[in-house]
C-alpha positions as CSV (number, residue, x, y, z in Angstrom):
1,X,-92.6,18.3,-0.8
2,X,-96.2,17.9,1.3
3,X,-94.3,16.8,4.1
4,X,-91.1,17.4,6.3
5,X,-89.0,15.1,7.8
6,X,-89.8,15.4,11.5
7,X,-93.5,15.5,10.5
8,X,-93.1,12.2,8.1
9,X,-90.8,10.4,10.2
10,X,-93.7,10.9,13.3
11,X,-96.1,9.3,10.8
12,X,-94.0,6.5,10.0
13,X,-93.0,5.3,13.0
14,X,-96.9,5.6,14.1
15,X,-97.7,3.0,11.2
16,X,-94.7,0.8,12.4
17,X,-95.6,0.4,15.6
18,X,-99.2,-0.4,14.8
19,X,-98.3,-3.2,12.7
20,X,-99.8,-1.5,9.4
21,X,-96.8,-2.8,6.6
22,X,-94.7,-2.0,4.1
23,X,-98.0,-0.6,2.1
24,X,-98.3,1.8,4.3
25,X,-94.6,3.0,4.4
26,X,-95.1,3.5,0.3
27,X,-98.2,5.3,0.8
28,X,-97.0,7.4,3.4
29,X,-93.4,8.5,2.0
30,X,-95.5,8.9,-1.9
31,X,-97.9,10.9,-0.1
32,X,-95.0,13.4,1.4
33,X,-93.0,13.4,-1.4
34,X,-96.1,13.5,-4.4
35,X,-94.6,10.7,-6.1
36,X,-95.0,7.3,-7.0
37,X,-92.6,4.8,-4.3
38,X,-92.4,1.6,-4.6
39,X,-90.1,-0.5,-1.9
40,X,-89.0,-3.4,-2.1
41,X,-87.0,-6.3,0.7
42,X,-86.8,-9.4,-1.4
43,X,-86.3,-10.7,2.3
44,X,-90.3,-9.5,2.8
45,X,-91.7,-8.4,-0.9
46,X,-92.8,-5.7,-1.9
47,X,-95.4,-2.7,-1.7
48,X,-95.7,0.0,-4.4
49,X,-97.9,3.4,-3.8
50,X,-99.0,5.9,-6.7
51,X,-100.1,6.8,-10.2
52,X,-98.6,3.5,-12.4
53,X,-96.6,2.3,-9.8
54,X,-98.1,-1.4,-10.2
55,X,-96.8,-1.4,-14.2
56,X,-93.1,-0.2,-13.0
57,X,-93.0,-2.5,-10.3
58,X,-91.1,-5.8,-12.3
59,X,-88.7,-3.2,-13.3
60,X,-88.0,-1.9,-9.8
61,X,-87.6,-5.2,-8.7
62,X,-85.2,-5.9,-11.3
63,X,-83.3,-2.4,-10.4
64,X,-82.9,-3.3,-6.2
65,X,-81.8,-6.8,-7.1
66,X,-79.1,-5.9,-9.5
67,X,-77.9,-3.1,-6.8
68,X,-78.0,-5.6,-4.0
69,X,-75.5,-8.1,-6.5
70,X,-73.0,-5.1,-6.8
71,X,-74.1,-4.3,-9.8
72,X,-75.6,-0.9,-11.3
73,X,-78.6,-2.3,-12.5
74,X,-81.4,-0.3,-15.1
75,X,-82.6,2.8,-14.0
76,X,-86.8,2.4,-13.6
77,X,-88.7,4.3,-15.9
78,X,-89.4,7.9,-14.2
79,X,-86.4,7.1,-11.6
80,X,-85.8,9.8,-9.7
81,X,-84.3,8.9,-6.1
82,X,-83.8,6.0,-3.8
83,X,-82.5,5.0,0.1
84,X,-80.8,1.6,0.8
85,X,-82.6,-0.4,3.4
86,X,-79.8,-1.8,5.8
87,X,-77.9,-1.1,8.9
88,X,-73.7,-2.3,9.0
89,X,-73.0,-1.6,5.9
90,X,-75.8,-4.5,4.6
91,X,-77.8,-3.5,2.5
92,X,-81.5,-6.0,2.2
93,X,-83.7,-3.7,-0.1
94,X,-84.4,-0.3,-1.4
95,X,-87.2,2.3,-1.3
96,X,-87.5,4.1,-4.7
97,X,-89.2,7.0,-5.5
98,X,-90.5,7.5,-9.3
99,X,-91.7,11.0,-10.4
100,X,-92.0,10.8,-14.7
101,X,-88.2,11.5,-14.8
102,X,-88.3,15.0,-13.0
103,X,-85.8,15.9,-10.1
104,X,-86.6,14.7,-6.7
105,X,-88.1,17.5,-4.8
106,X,-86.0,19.1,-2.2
107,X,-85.7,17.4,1.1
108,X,-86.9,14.1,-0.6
109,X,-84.2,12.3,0.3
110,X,-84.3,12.3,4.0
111,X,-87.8,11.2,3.5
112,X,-87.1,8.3,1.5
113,X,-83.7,7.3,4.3
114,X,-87.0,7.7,7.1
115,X,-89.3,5.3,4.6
116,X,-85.9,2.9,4.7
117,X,-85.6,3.0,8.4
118,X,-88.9,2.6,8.8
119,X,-89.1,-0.9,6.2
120,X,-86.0,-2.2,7.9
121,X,-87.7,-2.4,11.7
122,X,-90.9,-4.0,10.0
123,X,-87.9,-6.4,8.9
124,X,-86.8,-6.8,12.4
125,X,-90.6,-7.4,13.5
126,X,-91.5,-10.1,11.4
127,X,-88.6,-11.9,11.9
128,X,-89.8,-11.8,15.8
129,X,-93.5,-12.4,15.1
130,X,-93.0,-15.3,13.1
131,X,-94.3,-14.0,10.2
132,X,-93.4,-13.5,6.8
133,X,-89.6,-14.5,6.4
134,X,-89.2,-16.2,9.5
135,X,-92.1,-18.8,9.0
136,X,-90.4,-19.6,5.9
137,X,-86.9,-19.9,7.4
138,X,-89.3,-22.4,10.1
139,X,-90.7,-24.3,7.6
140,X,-87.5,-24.8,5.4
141,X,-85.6,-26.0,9.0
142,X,-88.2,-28.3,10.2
143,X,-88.2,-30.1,6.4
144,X,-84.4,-30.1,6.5
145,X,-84.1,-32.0,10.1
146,X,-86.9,-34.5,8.4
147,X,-89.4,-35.7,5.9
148,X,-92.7,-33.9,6.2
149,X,-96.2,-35.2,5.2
150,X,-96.8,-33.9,1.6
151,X,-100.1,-32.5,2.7
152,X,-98.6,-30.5,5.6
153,X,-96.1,-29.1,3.3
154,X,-98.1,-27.6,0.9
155,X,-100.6,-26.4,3.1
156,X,-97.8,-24.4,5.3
157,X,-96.2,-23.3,2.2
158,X,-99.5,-21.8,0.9
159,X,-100.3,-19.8,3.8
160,X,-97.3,-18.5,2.9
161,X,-97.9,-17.9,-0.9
162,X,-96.0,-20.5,-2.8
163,X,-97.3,-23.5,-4.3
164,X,-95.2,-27.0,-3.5
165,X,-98.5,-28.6,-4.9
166,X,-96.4,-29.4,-8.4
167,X,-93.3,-29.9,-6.6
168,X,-90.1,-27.6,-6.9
169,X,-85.8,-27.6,-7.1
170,X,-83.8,-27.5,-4.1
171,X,-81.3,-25.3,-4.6
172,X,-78.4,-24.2,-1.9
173,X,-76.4,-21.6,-2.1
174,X,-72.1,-20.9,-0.4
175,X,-71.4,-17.1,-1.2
176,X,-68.3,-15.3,-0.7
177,X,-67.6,-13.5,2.9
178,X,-70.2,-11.4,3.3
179,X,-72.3,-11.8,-0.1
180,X,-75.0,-14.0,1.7
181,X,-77.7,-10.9,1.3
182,X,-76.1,-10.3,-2.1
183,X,-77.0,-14.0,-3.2
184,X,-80.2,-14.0,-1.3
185,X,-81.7,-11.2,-3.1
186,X,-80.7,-12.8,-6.4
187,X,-82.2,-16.1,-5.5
188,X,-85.6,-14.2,-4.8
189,X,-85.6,-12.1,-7.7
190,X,-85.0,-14.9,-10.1
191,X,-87.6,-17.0,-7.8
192,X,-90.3,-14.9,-6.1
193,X,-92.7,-17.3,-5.6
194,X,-90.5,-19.7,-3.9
195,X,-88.9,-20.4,0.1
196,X,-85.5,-18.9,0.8
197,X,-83.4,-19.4,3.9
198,X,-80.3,-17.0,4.3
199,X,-77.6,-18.6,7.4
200,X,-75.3,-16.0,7.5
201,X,-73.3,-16.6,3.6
202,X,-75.2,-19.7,2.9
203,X,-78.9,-19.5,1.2
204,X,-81.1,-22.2,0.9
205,X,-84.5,-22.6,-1.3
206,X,-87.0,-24.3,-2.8
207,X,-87.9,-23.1,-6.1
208,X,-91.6,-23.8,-6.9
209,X,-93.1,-24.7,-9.9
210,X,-93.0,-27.4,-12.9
211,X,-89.7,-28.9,-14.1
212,X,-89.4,-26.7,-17.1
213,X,-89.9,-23.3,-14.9
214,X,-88.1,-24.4,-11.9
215,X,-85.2,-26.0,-12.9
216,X,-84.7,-22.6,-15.7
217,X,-84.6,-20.7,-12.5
218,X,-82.1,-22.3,-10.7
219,X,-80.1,-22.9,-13.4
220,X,-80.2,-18.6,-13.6
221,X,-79.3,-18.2,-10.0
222,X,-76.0,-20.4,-10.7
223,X,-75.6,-17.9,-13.7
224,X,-76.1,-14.4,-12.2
225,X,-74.1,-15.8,-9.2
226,X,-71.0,-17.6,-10.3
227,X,-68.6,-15.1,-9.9
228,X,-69.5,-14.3,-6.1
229,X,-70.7,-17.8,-5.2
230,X,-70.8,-21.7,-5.8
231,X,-74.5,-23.1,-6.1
232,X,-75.9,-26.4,-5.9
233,X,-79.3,-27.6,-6.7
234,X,-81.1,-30.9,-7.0
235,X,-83.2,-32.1,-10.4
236,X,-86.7,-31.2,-10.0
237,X,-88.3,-33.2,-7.7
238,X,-92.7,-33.5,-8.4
239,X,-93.3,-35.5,-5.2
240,X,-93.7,-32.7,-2.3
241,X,-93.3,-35.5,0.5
242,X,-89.5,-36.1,-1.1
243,X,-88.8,-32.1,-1.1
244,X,-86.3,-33.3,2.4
245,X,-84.4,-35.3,0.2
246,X,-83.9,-32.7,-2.4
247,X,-82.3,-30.2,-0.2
248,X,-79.9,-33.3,1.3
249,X,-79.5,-34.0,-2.8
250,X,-78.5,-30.0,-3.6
251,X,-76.4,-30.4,-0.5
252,X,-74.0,-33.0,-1.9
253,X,-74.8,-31.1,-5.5
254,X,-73.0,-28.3,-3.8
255,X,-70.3,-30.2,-2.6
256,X,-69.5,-31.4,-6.2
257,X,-69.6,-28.1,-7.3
258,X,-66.8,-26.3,-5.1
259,X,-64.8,-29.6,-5.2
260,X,-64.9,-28.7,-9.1
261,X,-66.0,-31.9,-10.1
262,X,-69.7,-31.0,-11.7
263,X,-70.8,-27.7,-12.8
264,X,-73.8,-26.7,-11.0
265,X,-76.4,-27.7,-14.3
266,X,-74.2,-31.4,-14.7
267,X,-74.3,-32.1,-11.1
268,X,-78.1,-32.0,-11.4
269,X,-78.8,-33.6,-14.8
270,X,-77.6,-37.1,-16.1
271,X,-75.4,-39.8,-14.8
272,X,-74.4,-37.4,-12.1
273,X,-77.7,-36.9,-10.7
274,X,-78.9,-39.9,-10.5
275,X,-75.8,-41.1,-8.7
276,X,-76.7,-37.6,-6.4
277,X,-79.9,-39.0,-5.4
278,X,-79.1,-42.7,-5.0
279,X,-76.1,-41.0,-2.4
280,X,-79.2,-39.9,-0.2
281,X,-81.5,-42.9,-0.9
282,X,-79.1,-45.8,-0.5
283,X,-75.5,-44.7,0.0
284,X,-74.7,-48.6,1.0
285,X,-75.7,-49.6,-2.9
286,X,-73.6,-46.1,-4.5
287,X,-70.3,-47.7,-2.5
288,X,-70.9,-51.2,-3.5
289,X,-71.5,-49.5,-7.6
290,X,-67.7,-48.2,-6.3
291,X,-66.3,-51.2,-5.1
292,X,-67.0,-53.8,-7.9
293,X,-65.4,-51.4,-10.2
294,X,-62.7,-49.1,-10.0
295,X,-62.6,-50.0,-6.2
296,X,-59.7,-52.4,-6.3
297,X,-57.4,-49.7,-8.2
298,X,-58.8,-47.3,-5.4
299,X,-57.2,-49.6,-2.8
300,X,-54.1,-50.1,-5.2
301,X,-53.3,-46.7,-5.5
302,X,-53.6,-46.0,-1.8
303,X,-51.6,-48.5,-0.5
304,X,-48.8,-47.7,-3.1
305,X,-49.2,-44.3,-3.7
306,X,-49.9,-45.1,-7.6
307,X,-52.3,-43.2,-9.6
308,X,-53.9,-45.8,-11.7
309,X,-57.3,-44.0,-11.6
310,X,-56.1,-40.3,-11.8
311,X,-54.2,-41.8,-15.2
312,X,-57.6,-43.5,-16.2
313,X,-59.8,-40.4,-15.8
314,X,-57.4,-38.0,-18.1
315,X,-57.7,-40.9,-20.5
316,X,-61.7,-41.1,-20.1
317,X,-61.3,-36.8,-20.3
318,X,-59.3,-36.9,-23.5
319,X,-62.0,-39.3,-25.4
320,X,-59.5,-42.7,-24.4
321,X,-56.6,-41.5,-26.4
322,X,-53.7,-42.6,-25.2
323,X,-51.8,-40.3,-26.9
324,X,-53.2,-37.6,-26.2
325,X,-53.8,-38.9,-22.0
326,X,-49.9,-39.2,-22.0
327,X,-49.6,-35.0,-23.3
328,X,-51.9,-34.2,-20.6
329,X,-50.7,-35.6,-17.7
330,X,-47.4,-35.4,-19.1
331,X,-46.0,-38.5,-19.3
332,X,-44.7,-41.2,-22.3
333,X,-47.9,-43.2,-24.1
334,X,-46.1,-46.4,-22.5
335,X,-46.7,-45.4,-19.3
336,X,-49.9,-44.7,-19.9
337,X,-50.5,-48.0,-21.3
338,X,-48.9,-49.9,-18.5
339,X,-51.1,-48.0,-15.6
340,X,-54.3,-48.8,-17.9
341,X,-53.7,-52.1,-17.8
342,X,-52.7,-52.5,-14.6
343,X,-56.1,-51.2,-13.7
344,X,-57.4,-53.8,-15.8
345,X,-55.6,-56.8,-14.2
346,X,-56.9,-55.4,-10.9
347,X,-60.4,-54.7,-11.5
348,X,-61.1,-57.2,-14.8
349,X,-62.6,-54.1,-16.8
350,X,-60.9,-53.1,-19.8
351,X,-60.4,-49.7,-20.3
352,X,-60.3,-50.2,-24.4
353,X,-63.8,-52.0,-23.7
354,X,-66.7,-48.8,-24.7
355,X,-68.9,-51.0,-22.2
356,X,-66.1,-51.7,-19.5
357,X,-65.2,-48.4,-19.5
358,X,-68.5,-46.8,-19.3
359,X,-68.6,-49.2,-16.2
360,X,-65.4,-47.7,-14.9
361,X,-66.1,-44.2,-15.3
362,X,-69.5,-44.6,-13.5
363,X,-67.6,-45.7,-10.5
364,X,-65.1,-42.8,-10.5
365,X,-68.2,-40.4,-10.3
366,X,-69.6,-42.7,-7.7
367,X,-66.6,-42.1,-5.3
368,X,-67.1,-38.7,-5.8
369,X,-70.5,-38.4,-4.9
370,X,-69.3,-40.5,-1.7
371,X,-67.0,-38.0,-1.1
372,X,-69.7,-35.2,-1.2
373,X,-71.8,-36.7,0.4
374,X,-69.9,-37.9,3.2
375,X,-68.1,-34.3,3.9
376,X,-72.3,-33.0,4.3
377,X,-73.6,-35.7,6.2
């Protein structure tokens, strides 16, 4: 150690205070402890200091956001310690020392818990200098209350680092009680150069870049987090002055999702999607696409407690086999028969017709997407 505690904690707080940065943490805490330390707040980003720290950084990235998903994550090459950054049990980052594999030197870990104090008030500072995180959280607020000019987009977004230019996938995020940091980290890892708003256990984002890149990316979000969250997203949208109506299309995306209707990748992609975005453009023409099909069986079953379009949609999900529509629900093949053409007398669209029932099955997933998007208006 070329430093103690007391001494390096003194220095730290000095470099807090006058605004000098998470590079100067890592230098400080490598210089005390004569290693490499890289730390890294997915909330922030991330600042490396020492011999071949740059080269190990991807990898430490990849370490701190696999410990902040609850999971153990690959040891860095030439790991050899590392603090949590958090406070109530939280944890938002990590500061990691490397050293080529040898022991940590004595008293290295108090210096490291100082370096993670000291990263988690240049947290609470930006977040009250409008900096950093918190002019992203801004600028992902103001586009959700309304449209925004494309050219003021990008240019806000660039003075922030990311690049709307090309357009990007709006992506929200419900976690589990208390896993909102958890998903959060993983939505920045898998998305660095993107915008990320964390509301308590929701997360929303932008994910910048071409269709191809973006849409991969939030498609791996809904992967890594599908056991601790549900994740919607929106198809990639290339027009930065229609990025508001992305994050109102991911919204009823979402919706879809924990109603169990779509999975995350078919709620974005298809017949689905389109029916998404034509919810937000012109809900008015989605419910009239509803009522001039399977509306009147809609009506039908409400008023008599029937279930002429529950029995239609095992049908459509068993590949219109009646046989095998009357195992599933259970119930005998004539019954099946009788509600399917019952739905036909009501709503003149044959459910034996490929074209009718294509028609008919579009309007199912209409009132669904209704139904989403009416419970997040």
């Amino acid at each position: 150690m070329r430093a103690t505690a007391p001494d390096h904690g003194e220095r730290l707080a000095d470099a807090v205070l006058a605004g000098d940065g998470l590079d100067a943490v890592a230098a400080l805490t490598a210089e005390a402890t004569g290693g490499t330390v890289a730390i890294v707040l997915p909330a922030v980003g991330a600042a490396v200091a020492g011999v071949g720290g740059e080269r190990l950084l991807a990898a430490v990235r990849r370490f701190v956001a696999a410990r902040l998903a609850g999971q153990p994550g690959a040891l860095p090459e030439g790991y050899a310690a590392d603090a949590a950054i958090g406070s109530d049990g939280e944890k938002v980052g990590a500061v990691v020392l490397l050293d080529e594999g040898r022991p940590a030197p004595a008293g290295a870990q108090a210096v490291l818990r100082l370096a993670a104090v000291a990263a988690l008030n240049l947290v609470a500072l930006s977040d009250v200098t409008a900096d950093g995180p918190r002019a992203a959280a801004t600028l992902l607020e103001d586009l959700r209350r309304a449209p925004m000019e494309s050219e003021t987009l990008v240019a806000r977004a660039r003075r922030l680092g990311v690049d709307l230019a090309g357009g990007a996938v709006a992506l929200r995020v419900e976690a589990r009680t208390a896993e909102g940091s958890r998903a959060a980290a993983v939505v920045q890892d898998v998305a660095p150069a993107g915008l990320v708003l964390r509301h308590g256990d929701e997360v929303d984002a932008l994910l910048a870049g071409d269709r191809a890149l973006a849409e991969e990316r939030a498609r791996a979000v809904a992967e890594r987090l599908s056991a601790r969250a549900a994740v919607g997203f929106s198809a990639h949208e290339p027009a930065p002055g229609r990025l508001h109506g992305a994050l109102r299309e991911a919204d009823v995306a979402l919706a879809l999702v924990r109603a169990g209707e779509a999975s995350p990748g078919d709620a974005a992609a298809g017949a689905w999607q389109l029916l998404v975005r034509l919810a937000v453009a012109d809900p008015a023409a989605l419910r009239r696409l509803c009522d001039t099909s399977v509306g009147p069986a809609l009506a039908h079953d409400a008023a008599h407690g029937s279930d002429l379009v529950g029995t239609f949609r095992t049908y459509l999900a068993h590949g219109a086999n009646m046989n095998a529509a009357a195992a599933a629900i259970p119930s005998h093949r004539h019954t099946v028969a009788y509600r399917l053409d019952r739905l036909r007398e009501l709503t003149g669209l044959h459910p034996g017709s490929a074209d009718d029932r294509e028609r008919l099955g579009l309007g199912v997933k209409a009132r669904l997407v209704l139904d989403a998007f009416t419970e997040v208006r």
